[in-house]
C-alpha positions in Angstrom: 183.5 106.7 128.4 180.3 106.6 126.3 177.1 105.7 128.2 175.9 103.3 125.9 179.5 101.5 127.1 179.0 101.5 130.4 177.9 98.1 131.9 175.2 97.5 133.8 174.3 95.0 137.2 171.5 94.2 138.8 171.0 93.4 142.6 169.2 89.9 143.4 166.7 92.5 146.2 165.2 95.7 145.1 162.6 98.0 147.0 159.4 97.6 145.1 159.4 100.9 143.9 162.7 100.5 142.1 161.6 96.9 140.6 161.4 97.3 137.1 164.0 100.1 136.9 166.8 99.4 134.3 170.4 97.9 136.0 172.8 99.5 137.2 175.6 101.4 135.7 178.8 101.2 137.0 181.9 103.3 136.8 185.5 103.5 137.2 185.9 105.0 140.6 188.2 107.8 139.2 185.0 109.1 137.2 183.5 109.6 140.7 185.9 110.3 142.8 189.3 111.9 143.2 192.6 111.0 144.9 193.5 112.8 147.8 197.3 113.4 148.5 197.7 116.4 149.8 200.5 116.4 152.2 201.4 117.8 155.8 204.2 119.7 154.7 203.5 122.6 156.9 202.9 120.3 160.2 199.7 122.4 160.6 197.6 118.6 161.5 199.0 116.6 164.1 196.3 113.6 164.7 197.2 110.5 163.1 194.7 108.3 162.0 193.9 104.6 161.0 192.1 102.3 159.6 191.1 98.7 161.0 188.1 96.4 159.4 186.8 95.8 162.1 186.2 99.8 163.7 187.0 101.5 160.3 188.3 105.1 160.4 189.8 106.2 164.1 192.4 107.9 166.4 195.5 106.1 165.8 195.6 106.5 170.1 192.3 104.5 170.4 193.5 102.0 167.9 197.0 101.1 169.4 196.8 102.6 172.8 199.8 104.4 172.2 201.3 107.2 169.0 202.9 105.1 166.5 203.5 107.3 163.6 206.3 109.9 165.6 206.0 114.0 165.4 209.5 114.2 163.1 208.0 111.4 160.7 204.4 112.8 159.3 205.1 115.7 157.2 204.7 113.1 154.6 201.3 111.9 155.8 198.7 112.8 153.5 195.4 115.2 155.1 192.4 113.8 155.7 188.8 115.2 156.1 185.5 113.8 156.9 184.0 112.5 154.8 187.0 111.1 153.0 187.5 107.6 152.2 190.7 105.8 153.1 191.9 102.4 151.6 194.3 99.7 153.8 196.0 97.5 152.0 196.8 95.7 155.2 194.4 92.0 154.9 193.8 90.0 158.0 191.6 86.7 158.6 188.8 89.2 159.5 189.0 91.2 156.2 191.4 89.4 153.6 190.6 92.1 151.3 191.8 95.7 153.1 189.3 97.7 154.0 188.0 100.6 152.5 186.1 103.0 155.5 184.7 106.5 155.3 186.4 109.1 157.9 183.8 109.8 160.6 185.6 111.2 163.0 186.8 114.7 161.1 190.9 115.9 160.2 193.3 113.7 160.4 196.9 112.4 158.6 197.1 109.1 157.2 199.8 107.1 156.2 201.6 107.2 152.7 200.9 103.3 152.6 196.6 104.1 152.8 195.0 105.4 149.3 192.7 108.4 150.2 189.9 109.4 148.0 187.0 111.5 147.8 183.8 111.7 145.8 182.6 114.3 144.4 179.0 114.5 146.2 178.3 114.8 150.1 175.9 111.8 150.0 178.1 109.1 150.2 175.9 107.1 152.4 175.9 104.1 149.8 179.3 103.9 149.1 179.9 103.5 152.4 177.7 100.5 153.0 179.1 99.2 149.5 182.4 99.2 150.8 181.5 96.8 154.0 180.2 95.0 151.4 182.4 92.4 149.5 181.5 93.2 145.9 184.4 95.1 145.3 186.7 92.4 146.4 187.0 90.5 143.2 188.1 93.6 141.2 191.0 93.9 143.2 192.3 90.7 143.8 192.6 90.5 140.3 194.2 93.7 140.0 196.6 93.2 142.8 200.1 91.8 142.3 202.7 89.5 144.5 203.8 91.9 146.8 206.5 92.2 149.2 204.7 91.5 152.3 202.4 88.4 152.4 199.7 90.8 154.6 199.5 93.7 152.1 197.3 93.5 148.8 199.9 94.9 146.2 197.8 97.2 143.9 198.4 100.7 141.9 197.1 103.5 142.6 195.6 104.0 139.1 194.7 100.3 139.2 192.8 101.3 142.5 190.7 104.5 141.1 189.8 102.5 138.2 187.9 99.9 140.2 184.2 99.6 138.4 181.7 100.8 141.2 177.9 100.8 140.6 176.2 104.2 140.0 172.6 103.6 140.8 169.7 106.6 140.9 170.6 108.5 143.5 167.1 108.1 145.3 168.1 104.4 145.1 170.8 105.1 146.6 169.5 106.9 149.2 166.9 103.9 149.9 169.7 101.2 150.4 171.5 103.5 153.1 168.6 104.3 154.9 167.5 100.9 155.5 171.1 99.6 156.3 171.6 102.3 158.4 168.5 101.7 160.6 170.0 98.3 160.4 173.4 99.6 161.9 171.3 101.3 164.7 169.7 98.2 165.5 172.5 96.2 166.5 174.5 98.9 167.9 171.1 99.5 170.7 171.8 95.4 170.8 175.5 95.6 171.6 174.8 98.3 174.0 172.5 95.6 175.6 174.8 93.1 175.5 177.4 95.3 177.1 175.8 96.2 179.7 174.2 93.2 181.0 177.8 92.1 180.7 179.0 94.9 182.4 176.2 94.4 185.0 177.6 90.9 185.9 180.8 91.8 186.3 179.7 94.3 189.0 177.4 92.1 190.8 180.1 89.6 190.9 182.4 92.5 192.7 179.1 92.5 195.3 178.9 88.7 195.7 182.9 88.0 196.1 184.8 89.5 199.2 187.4 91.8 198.2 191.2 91.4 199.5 191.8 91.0 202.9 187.8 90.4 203.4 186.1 87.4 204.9 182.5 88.4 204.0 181.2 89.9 200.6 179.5 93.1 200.4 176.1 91.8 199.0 174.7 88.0 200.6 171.2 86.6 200.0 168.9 87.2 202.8 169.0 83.6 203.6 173.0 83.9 204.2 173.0 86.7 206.3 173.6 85.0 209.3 175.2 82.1 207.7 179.4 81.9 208.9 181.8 83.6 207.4 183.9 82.9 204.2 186.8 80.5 204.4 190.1 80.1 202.4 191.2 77.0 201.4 193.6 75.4 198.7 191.9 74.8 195.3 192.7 71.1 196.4 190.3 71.1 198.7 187.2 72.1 196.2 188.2 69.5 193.5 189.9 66.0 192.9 192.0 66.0 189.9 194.1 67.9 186.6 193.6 65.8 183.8 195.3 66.4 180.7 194.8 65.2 177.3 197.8 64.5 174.8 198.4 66.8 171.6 198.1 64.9 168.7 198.7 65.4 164.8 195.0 66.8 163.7 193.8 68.2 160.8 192.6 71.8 159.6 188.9 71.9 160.2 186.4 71.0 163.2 185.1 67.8 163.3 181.7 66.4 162.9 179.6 64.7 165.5 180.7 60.9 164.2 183.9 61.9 163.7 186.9 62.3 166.7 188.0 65.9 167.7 191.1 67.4 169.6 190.4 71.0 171.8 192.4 74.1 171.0 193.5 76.3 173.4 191.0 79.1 172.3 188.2 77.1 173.5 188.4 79.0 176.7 189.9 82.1 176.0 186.8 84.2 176.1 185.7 82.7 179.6 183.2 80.5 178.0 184.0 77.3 176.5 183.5 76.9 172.8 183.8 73.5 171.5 183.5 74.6 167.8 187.0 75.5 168.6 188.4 72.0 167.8 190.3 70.4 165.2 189.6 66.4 163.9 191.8 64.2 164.6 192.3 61.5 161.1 194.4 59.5 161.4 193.8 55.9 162.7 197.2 56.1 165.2 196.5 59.2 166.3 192.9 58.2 167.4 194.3 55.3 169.5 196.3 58.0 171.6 193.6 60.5 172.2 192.3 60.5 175.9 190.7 62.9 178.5 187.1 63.7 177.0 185.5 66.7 177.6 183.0 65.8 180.3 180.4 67.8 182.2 181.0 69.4 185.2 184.3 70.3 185.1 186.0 73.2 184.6 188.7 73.7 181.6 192.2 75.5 182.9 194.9 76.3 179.8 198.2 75.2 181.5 199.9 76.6 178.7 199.5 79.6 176.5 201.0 83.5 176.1 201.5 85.3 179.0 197.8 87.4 178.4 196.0 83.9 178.7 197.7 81.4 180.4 195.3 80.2 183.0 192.0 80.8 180.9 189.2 79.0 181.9 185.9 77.4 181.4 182.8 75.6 182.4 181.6 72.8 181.0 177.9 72.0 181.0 177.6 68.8 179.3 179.4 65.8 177.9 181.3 65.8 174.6 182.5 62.0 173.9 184.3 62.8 170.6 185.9 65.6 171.7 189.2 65.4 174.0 191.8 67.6 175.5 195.2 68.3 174.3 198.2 68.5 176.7 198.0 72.2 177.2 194.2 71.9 179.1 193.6 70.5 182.1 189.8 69.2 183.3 189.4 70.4 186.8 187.2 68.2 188.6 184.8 68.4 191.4 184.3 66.7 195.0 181.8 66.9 197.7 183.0 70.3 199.0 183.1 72.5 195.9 180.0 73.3 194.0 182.0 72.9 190.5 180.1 76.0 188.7 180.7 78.2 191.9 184.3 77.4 191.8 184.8 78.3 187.8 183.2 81.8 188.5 186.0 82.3 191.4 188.1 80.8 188.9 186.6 82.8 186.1 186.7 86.3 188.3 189.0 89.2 187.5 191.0 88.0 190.3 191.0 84.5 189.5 192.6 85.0 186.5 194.8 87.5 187.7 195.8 84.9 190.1 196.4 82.0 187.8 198.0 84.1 185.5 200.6 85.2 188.6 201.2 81.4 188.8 202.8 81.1 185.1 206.4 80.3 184.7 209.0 80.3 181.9 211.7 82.2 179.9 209.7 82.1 176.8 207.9 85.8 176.1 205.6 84.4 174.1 204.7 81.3 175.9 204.2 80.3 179.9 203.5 77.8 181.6 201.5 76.7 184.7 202.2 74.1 187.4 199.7 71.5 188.6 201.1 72.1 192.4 201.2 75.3 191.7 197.0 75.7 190.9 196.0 72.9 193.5 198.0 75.1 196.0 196.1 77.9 195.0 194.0 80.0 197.7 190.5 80.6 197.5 187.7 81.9 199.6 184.6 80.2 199.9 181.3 79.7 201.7 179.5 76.7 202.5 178.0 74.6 199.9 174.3 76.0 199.6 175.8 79.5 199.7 177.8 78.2 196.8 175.2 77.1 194.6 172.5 79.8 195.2 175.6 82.0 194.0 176.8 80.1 191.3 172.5 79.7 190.2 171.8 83.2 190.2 175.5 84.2 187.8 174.2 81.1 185.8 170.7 82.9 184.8 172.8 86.1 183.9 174.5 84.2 181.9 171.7 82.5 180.4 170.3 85.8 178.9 173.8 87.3 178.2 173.7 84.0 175.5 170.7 84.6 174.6 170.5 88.4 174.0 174.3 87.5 172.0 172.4 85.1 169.9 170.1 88.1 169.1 173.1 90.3 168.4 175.1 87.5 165.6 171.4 86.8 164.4 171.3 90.7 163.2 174.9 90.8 162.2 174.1 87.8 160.2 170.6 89.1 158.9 172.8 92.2 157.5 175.2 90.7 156.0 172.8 88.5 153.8 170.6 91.4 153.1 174.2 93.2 151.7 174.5 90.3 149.7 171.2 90.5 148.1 171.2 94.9 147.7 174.6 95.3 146.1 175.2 93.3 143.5 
């Protein structure tokens, strides 16, 4: 192809010194790249890889916890270096167009099914920040066919390579993925901080809980040293009621603050309740049979749910008059001899949701269910009531900057993805 043929873009952001450069060319990716299909004939590579949009390029072990491509069936896989780039045509709600990620990790196989390329520099650091970008996903929607399987994008391989990719100055280039990889190393220092504060909690709870067959946990505030020791008693004892809400027909969306909302079962499945995880509720008879709002102080307990989170649950800090429970969550709430947030971190623990979990019933694989005599019969240990709350205050204020330092975290992930918007174009 001709130069003077070539197209040209131009990103909405550019460093200053790049400013009044011309736009960019772009290219068919075969001009810059190759296909890779060299195969495993010989059996000389045994790691199998993958490729997922949300970790890109890794052990197929790490991915699935377990060897899914067999010994007998990857002579067929194609070789993979790093460096390589690997296309999944596998879409998902997180990536509806497959990802494209650059191997990292060194030799691997990949599956027939992935496309395999590589270009024909070393520095690829752009094109592997263009790729988490979504400018390339237009191109190959509109290349893509109806194909067999409703969660694979259908496209050729030639169709593939000759997706147009821009070709900027290679210092340009070089300035993009510089500052997006600084970026990258920003919020992976703020993950790590969110991990560990989360992983600090956790352990502090193992200190402030008694372990099986104990009546006294390992770690008390110097103002409990001397207090009694802890007591089990029926979850009965700690709060008054299960209410349940009704399912009702609801729409697709959340709803609005004037408008009337029904829970999902996801609003408590990470151990903190989200009530943007809702869906409104239209229609005028539907609206005279909702009931159970969410109110504050209670704790939310999935009765019913797949066997890996039946029995989630959450706290609930403050009132939410438009939004109401379905049948499948129960409101858990409190009396004069539980400190309700105390009782959600019990509730909440690694062995309180091992224990709930014990408690589910049913034939269903996909689907148990809990009983209400079953979770007010449940034993817990607990101490007296100020014990509870100076507990329950001092796991709150972790929490407290766990949000917080999260908040940070989505704020980059956010700030990143904007910028991406505004540098590729």
């Amino acid at each position: 192809m001709a130069k003077d043929d070539k197209s040209t873009v131009t990103p909405r952001l550019r460093f200053p010194e790049f400013r009044n450069a011309e736009g960019w060319e772009t290219a068919p990716l075969e001009d810059i790249a190759e296909r890779v299909s060299t195969k495993n004939s010989d059996g000389g590579v045994t790691r199998v890889l993958t490729n997922s949009a949300e970790r890109g390029v890794l052990d197929q072990r790490d991915y699935f916890d377990r060897d899914i491509a067999t010994a007998g069936k990857v002579d067929g896989y194609y070789i993979v270096d790093q460096g390589d780039y690997v296309y999944n045509p596998r879409t998902s709600a997180i990536a509806p167009v497959g990802p494209i990620s650059r191997n990292n990790i060194g030799k691997g196989l990949m599956s027939p099914l992935y496309t395999v390329f590589r270009f024909s520099t070393d520095k690829t650091d752009f094109y592997e920040h263009y790729f988490r970008s979504t400018g390339w996903h237009s191109y190959l929607r509109s290349a893509a066919s109806t194909g067999a399987r409703h969660d694979r994008m259908s496209i050729t391989t030639g169709a593939f390579m000759r997706m147009p990719v821009p070709t900027p100055d290679p210092s340009e280039q070089q300035k993009i993925a510089d500052c997006l990889t600084s970026l990258d190393e920003v919020i992976a220092a703020q993950g790590q901080k969110v991990d560990a504060l989360k992983a600090h909690k956790r352990g502090l709870m193992q200190q402030l809980f008694p372990r099986d067959g104990e009546t006294l946990p390992r770690f008390r505030f110097p103002e409990f040293r001397d207090a009694p020791e802890w007591e089990t008693h029926a979850l009965s004892k700690f709060i008054t009621a299960l209410d349940a809400g009704v399912s009702v027909n609801s729409g697709d969306r959340p709803a609005s603050d004037t408008e009337i909302g029904i829970l999902k079962t996801s609003c408590v499945t990470s151990g903190v309740f989200d009530p943007s995880e809702n869906k409104v509720v239209l229609e005028s008879e539907e609206l005279e049979r909702v009931k159970e709002p969410v109110r504050s102080n209670t704790i939310i307990i999935s009765r019913m749910n797949t066997p890996a989170l039946v029995g989630a649950n959450a706290y609930v800090q403050a009132d939410l008059a438009n939004i109401f429970l379905p049948d499948r969550l129960w409101a858990a709430k409190s009396n004069s001899n539980g400190y309700l947030r105390f009782i959600s971190y019990i509730l909440g623990s690694e062995k309180g949701r091992t224990s709930l979990s014990e408690l589910a019933t049913g034939t269903s694989g996909s689907m148990k269910n809990i009983s209400k005599s079953a979770v007010l019969e449940l034993q817990i240990s607990a101490p007296d009531l100020p014990e509870q709350q100076k507990i329950a205050d001092c796991l709150t204020c972790l929490d407290t900057q766990i949000a917080a330092e999260s908040e940070k975290l989505e704020a980059l992930k956010s700030h990143k993805k904007g910028l991406m918007h505004q540098l590729f174009p």
